[in-house]
Structures are given as structure tokens and as C-alpha cells.
C-alpha positions as CSV (number, residue, x, y, z in Angstrom):
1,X,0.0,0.0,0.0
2,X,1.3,3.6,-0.8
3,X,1.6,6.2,1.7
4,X,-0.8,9.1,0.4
5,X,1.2,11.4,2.4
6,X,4.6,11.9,1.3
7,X,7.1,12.4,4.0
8,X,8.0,15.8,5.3
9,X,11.6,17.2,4.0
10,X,14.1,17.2,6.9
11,X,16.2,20.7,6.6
12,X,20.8,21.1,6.6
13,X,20.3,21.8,10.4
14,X,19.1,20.3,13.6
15,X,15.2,19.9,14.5
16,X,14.5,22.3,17.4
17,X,10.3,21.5,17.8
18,X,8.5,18.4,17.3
19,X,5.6,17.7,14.4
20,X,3.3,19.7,17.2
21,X,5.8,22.7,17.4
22,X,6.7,21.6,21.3
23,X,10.2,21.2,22.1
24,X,13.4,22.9,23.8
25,X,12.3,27.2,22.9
26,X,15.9,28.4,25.2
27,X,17.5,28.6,28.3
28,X,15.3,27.8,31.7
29,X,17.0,31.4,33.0
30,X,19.7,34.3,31.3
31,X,23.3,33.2,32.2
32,X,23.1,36.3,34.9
33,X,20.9,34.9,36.8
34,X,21.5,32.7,39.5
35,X,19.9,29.7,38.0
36,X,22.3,29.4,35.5
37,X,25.0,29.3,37.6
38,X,26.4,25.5,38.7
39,X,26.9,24.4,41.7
40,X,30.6,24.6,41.7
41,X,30.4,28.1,40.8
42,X,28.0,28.5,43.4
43,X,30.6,27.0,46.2
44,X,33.3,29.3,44.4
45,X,31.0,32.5,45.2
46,X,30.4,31.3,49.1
47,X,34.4,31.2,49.2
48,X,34.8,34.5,47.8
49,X,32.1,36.0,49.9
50,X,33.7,34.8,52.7
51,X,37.0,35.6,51.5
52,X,36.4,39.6,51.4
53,X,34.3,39.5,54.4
54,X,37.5,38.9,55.9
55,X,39.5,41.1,53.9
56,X,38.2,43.8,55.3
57,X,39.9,43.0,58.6
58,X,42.8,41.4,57.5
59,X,44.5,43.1,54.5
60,X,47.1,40.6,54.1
61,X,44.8,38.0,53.2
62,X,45.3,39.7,49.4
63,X,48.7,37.9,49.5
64,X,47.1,34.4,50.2
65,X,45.2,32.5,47.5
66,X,41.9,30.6,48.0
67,X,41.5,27.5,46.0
68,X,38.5,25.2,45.5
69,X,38.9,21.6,44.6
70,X,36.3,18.9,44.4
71,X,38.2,16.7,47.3
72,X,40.9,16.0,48.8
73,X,43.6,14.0,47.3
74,X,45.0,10.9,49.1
75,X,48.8,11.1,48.7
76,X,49.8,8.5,51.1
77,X,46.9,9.1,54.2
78,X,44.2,7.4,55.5
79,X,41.1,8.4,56.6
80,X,38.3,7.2,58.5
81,X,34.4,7.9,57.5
82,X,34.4,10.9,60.2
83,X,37.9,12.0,59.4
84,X,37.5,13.7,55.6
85,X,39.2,17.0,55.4
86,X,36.8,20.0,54.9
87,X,39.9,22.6,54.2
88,X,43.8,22.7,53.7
89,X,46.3,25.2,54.1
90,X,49.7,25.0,51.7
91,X,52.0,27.2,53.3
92,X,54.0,30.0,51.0
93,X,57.2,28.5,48.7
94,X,59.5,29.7,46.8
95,X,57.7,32.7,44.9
96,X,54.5,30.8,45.4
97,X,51.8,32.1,48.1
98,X,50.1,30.8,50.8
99,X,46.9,28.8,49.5
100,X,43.9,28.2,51.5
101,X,42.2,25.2,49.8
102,X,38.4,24.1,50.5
103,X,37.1,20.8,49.7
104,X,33.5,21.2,47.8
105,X,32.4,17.9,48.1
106,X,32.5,17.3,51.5
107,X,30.9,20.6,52.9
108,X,28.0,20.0,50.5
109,X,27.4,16.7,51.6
110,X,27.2,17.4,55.3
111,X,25.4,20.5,54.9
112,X,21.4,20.4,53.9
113,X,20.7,24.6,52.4
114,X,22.7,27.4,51.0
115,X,23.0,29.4,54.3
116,X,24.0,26.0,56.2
117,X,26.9,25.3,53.5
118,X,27.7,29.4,53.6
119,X,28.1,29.0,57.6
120,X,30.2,25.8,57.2
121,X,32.4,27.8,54.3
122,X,33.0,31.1,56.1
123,X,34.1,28.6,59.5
124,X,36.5,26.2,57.1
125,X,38.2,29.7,55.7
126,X,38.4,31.4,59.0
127,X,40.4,28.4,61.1
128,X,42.3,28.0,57.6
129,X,43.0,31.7,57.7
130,X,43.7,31.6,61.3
131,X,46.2,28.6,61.0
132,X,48.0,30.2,58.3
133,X,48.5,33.4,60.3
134,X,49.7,31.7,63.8
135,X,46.1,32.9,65.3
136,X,43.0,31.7,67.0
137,X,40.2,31.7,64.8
138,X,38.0,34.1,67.1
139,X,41.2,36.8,66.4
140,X,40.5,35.9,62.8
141,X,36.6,36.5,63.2
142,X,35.3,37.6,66.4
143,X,31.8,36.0,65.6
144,X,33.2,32.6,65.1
145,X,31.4,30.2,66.5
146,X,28.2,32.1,67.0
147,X,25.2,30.5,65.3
């Protein structure tokens, strides 16, 4: 039997709608809104936040630079399940600075919201900070520790 209908020409480039003209129309939200931004970016901007709130009392902390990494590596040490670091400190070398380093993964995973993980964040970068410097953390911050 012959189909009456012939079928419907296909154009060069990729189909964008269905037969019912449904089907991807853009982006969920513009790439300035929060939305669009990852998670990992997200983390990145908690860091940073953190970072100048603390800038502002401690200019030195311009010399230092704040990394984030997934997690931690495992050269050579063992951990248990409660033992996972949260943060690192690499102290300065040879023309290299001081990095604080925080570990992504495991402050998201023990934290359930955004102002939970930007608590946990802003703690892991001050007793970084702190340990870098030769200080207590409530020197570093004097609300540390406050809920």
C-alpha cells in the first residue's frame, strides 16, 4: 500500500520542535541569573564571599590564595568515615603564596541549604586563615562560633 502522504523534507540543520511545534524554545533562565549558575560556581562565590568578608579586617589575606577543589587527594593518608578533610592550608614556597584550599564535596554533603553550607564555608576559611596566620580563629573572626 502507498503512503498518500509523502514524508516531510528534513532541513541542513538540527530539528528544534517536534511535528506539534513543542520542544526545547531556550535557556530555563539568562546566564546572569543565579539559576544558570552551577553548583561549583556557586561553592566558588560562598568562598569569595567569605573571603572579602574577611578582607576587610585582615588586608594581608590579598597575598594568600583561596582555592576550591572537588576533594581531597589521598597522597599517602588514611582516613576514616568521620575524618575527611573539609579545608587545607599550603604554606608559601619559593615565589608561590600561601593557598587556602576548600574541599567542595564534603561541605556540601554534610550541609542540607545554602545558608547552612555558607556557615560551614565562612568557619572552614576562617580556622584556615587563622592557622596560616599563627592565630585563633576568634582573632580571625570575632563572631566565630556564633550560630
Amino acid at each position: 500500500m502507498d503512503n498518500p502522504v509523502p514524508p516531510r523534507a528534513t532541513g541542513p540543520g538540527p530539528r528544534r520542535r517536534d511535528r506539534h511545534g513543542r520542544g526545547m524554545r531556550g535557556p530555563i533562565a539568562p546566564p546572569q541569573v543565579p539559576l544558570a549558575a552551577s553548583r561549583a560556581e556557586a561553592f566558588a562565590d560562598l568562598v569569595q564571599d567569605s573571603v572579602e568578608r574577611l578582607e576587610r579586617r585582615w588586608p594581608q589575606l590579598a597575598e594568600i590564595d583561596f582555592l576550591v577543589l572537588e576533594v581531597p587527594r589521598l597522597d599517602g593518608q588514611s582516613w576514616n568515615d568521620e575524618a575527611v578533610p573539609l579545608g587545607g592550608t599550603i604554606p608559601a614556597r619559593e615565589g608561590r603564596p600561601a593557598r587556602v584550599v576548600v574541599y567542595r564535596r564534603p561541605v556540601e554533603i554534610r550541609t542540607k541549604g545554602r545558608d547552612e553550607r555558607a556557615a560551614l564555608v565562612h568557619e572552614i576559611v576562617v580556622e584556615q586563615v587563622a592557622e596560616l596566620l599563627g592565630l585563633t580563629p576568634e582573632t580571625v573572626d570575632p563572631r566565630y562560633g556564633e550560630d
